[in-house]
N, C-alpha and C positions, 0 to 999 in steps of 0.2 A: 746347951743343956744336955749334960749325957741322958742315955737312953736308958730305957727303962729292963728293967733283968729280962723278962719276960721277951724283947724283942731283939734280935740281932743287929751285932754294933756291922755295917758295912763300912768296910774300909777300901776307899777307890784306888785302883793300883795306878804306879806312878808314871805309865805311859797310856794309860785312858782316861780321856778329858771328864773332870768330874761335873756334873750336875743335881739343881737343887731335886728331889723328890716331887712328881708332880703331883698334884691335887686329886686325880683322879685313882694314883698309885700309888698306895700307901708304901711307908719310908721301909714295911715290913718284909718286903717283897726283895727276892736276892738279886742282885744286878745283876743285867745281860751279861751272857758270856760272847768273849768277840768273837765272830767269825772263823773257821778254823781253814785250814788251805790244806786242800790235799796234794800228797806229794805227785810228782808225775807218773804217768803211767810207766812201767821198765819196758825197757827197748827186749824186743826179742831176743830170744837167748841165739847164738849165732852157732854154741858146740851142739855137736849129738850124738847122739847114739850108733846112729847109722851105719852099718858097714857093707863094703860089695856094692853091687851094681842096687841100684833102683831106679822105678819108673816112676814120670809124675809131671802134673803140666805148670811151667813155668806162670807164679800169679806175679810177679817183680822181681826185677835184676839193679842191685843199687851199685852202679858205677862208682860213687865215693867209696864206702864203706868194701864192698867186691863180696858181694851177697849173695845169694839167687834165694824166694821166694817160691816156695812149689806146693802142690797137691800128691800130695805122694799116693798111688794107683799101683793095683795089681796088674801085673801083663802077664797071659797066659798065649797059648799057642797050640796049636793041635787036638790031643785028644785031650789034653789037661783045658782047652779053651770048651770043648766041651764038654768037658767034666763040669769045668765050674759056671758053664751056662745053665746046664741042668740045676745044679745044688741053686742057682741065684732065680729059677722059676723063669729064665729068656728063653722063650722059644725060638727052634734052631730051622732057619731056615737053608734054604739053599745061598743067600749071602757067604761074603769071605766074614762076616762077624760069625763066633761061633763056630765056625768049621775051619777057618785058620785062625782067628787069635779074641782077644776077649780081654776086654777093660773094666774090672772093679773096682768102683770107688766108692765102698761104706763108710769112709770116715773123712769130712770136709776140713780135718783138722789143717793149716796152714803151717810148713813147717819152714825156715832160715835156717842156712848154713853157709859158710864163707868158705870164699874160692881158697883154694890151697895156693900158692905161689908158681906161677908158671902152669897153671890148669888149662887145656888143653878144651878148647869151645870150638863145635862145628854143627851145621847145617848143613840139611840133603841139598845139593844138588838141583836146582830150577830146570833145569837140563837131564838128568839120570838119579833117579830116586835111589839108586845104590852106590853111589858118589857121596863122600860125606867133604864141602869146604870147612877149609878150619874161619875162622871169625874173631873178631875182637868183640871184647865184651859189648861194646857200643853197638855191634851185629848181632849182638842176642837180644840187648834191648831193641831194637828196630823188627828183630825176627821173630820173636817165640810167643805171641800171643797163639790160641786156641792150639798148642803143637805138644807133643809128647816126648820127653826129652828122658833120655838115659842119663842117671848120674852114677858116678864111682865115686865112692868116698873110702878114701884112706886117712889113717888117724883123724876122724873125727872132721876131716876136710872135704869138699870137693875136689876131686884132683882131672874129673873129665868131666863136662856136660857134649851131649850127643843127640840130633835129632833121631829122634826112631819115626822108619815108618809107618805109616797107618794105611791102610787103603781107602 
């Protein structure tokens, strides 16, 4: 029996199983739409901006891919560490914080970037904090949790990761 002008003709597409109208839901009603699938989230972007040295604490180092994962941080020193203890409201004690160096970290943004080819990865010294051992990337994964690492990036690469010290 075709349908009446007044009510919409539903037509079941031809890879969703049809069924009769139930008794409860009148035939007026528009069919479900199916399920929709979002795409995946995009992998982090691995280029940046970045150039010259910067500081920043290692959050992941992915050995497939040859990534490093960081906190990018201001590192100051001297009178510029307390310059900008002043401007950040840290009070300056007699500590080496503040009267030799000073870590800002306003922005928790998480940044990736890919090792350059032949990037050059070292760790202080267990023995002499002014010793830097060079490392394989599998020694940075093994080393670099809670530590401050110097990076150099040229063309858009890491081309050094560097423990810096902290006191």
């Amino acid at each position: 029996m075709p349908a009446a002008a007044s009510e919409p003709v539903v037509t079941p597409s031809a890879d969703l199983p049809t069924a009769e109208p139930d008794a409860e839901q009148p035939a007026s009603e528009p069919a479900l739409e199916p399920p929709t699938v979002e795409a995946p989230a995009p992998k982090a972007q691995t280029t940046t901006d970045l150039v010259g040295t910067q500081y920043g604490y290692l959050t992941a180092v992915d050995t497939g891919s040859r990534t490093v994962t960081f906190d990018k941080v201001e590192w100051f020193t001297g009178a510029a560490a307390r310059k900008a203890c002043k401007a950040d409201g840290v009070r300056i004690s007699d500590s080496a914080m503040c009267n030799d160096y000073y870590i800002r970290n306003h922005n928790p943004k998480l940044r990736t970037a890919t090792l350059a080819p032949g990037a050059k990865l070292s760790l202080q010294s267990p023995n002499d904090i002014m010793v830097q051992l060079e490392t394989s990337l599998e020694g940075l994964v093994a080393e670099s949790q809670n530590r401050l690492f110097i990076l150099t990036f040229k063309d858009g690469k890491v081309s050094r990761v560097k423990e810096q010290f902290t006191p």
